[in-house]
C-alpha positions in Angstrom: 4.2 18.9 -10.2 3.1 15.1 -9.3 -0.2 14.5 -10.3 -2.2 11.1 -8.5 -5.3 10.5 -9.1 -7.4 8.3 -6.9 -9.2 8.0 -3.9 -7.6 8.2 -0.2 -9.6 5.1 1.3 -7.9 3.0 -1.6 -4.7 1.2 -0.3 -2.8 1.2 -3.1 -3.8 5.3 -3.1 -2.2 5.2 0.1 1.0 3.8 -0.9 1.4 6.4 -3.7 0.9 9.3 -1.5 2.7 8.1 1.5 5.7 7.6 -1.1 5.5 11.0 -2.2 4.9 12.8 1.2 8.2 10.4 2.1 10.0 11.8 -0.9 9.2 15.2 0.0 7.5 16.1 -3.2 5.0 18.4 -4.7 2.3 16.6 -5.7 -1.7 17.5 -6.0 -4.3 14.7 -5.4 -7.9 14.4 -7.2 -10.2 12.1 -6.1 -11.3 9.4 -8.7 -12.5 5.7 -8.0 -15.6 4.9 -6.2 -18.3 7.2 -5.5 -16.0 9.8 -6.9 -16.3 8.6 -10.3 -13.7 9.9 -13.0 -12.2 6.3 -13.8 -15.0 5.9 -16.8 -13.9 8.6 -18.5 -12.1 9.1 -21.6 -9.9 11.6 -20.3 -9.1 9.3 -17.1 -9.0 6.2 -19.4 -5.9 7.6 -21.6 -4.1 7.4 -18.3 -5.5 4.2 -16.7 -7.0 2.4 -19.6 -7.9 -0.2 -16.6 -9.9 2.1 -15.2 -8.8 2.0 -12.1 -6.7 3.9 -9.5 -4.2 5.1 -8.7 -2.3 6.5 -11.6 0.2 9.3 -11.6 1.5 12.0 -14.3 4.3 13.5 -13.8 6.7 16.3 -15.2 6.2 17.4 -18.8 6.8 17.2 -22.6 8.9 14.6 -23.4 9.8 14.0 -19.9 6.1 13.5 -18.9 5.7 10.1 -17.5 2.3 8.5 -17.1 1.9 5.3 -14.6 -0.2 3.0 -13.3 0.1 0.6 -10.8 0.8 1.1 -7.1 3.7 -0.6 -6.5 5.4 0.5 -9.9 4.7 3.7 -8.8 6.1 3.9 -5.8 9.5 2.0 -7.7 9.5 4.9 -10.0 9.1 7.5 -7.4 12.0 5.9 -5.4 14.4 5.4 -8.5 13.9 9.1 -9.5 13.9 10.8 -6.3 15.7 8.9 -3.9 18.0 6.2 -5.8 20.2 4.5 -3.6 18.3 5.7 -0.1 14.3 4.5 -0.3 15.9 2.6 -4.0 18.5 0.8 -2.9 21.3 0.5 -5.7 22.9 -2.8 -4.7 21.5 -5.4 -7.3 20.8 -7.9 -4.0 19.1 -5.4 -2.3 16.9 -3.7 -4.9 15.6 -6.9 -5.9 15.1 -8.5 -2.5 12.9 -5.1 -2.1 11.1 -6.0 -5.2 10.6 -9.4 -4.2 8.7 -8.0 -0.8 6.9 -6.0 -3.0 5.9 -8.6 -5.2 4.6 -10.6 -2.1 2.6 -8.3 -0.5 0.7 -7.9 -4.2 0.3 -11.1 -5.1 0.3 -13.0 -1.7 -0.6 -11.0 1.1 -3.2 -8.8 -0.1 -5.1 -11.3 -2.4 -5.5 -13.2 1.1 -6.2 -10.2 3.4 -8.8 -8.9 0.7 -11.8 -10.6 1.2 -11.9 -10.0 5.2 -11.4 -6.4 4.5 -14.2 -6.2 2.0 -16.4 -8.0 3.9 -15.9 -6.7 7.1 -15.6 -3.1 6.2 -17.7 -2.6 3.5 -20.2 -5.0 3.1 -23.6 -4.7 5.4 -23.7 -7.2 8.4 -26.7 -9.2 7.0 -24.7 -9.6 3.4 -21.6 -11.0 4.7 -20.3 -14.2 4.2 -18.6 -15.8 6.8 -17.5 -19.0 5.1 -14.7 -16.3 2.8 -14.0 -14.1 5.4 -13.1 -17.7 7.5 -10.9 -18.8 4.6 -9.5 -15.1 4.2 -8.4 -15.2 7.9 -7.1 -18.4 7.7 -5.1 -17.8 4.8 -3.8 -13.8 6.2 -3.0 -15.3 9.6 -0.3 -17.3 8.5 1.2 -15.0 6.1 1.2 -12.1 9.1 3.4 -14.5 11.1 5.8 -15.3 8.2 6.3 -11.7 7.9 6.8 -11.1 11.6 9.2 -13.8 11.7 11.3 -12.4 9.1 10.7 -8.6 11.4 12.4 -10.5 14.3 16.3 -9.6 13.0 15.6 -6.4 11.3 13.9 -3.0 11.9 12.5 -2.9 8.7 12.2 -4.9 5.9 15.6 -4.8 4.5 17.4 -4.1 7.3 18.4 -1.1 9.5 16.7 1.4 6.8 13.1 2.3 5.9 13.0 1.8 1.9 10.3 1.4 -0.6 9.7 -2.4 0.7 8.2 -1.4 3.5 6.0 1.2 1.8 3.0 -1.5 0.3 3.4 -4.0 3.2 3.1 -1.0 5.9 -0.3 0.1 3.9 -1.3 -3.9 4.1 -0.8 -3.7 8.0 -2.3 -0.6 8.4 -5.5 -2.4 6.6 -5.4 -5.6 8.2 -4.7 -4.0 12.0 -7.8 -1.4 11.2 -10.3 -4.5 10.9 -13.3 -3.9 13.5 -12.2 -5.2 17.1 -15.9 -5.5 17.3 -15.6 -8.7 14.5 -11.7 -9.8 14.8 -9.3 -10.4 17.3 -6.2 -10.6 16.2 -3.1 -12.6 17.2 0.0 -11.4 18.8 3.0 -10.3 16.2 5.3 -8.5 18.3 7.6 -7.7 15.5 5.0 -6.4 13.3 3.5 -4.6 15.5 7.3 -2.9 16.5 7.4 -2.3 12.7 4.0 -0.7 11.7 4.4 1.5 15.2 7.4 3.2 13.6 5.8 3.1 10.3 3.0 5.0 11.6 5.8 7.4 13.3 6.9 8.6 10.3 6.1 12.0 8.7 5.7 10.8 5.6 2.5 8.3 6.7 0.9 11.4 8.3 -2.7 11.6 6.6 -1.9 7.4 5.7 -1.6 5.0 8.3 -3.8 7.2 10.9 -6.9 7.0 8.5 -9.8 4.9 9.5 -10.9 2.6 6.8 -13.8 2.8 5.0 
């Protein structure tokens, strides 16, 4: 049995679960993070000493592996249970996926962020509109790179869904769920293909149809 821990309205929750609903695996959730608490504990704390989520046991005795972070997670996940389909084998391939993976951590989301935060969970007469300005200004941009590179490829390697397109489908989902009452967004017609069959999939049932909170 997979264990997660972490709260659904978290995205990098979401990626771990869609991952393992993709993979076909037993797993049980419990909530933890936000009003749900858990993450201050000791118990929690041996597992995430960062206290944050989503972290993951799984298997047992001296098999048992304990993770944190999302996107490691999902490349564990992957390379256990579906090496050289979702983990591609190929040394160009794997690391291009890494590299994607990488991007949307360090890159994509740190930009997208602060519009999310602000828009979604912040009360109207607290936001600021000079970040979520610079926020959109610095997500636009990146969203067009991305559909650019979309333009010659059905997903983000190529003709097959691997675990590159499991982070930056959970960063779309996000940035496309902003409030259409506060942000209009501009046309990526290759993005949009993508996320569509993204959304499509099985596996993202219960993921990419949420509503954000």
């Amino acid at each position: 049995m997979l264990n997660i821990w972490g709260r659904i309205s978290s995205i990098n929750v979401r990626k771990v679960v869609w991952c393992a609903q993709e993979l076909g695996l037993d797993f049980q959730r419990t909530e933890a993070g936000g009003r749900f608490g858990v993450v201050q504990t000791p118990e929690y704390q041996r597992l995430n000493p960062n206290a944050l989520v989503p972290a993951i046991d799984d298997g047992e005795g001296e098999g048992r592996v304990t993770l944190w972070e999302s996107n490691v997670i999902v490349r564990y996940l992957c390379a256990k249970y579906a090496a050289g389909r979702l983990y591609p084998e190929p040394l160009a391939t794997r690391f291009d996926a890494e590299r994607w993976m990488d991007w949307q951590q360090t890159t994509l989301n740190r930009a997208s962020g602060t519009a999310f935060r602000q828009w979604v969970r912040t009360p109207p007469a607290q936001r600021d509109a000079e970040a979520i300005a610079q926020s959109v200004n610095a997500t636009e941009p990146l969203f067009a790179l991305l559909d650019a590179h979309l333009a010659t490829r059905a997903f983000m390697l190529g003709d097959d869904f691997t675990m590159a397109d499991i982070p930056l489908g959970c960063e779309a989902h996000r940035w496309f769920g902003l409030p259409a009452t506060e942000y209009t967004r501009p046309s990526w017609p290759h993005v949009e293909r993508w996320f569509a069959d993204l959304r499509s999939r099985a596996g993202a049932r219960g993921v990419l149809d949420l509503i954000l909170e």
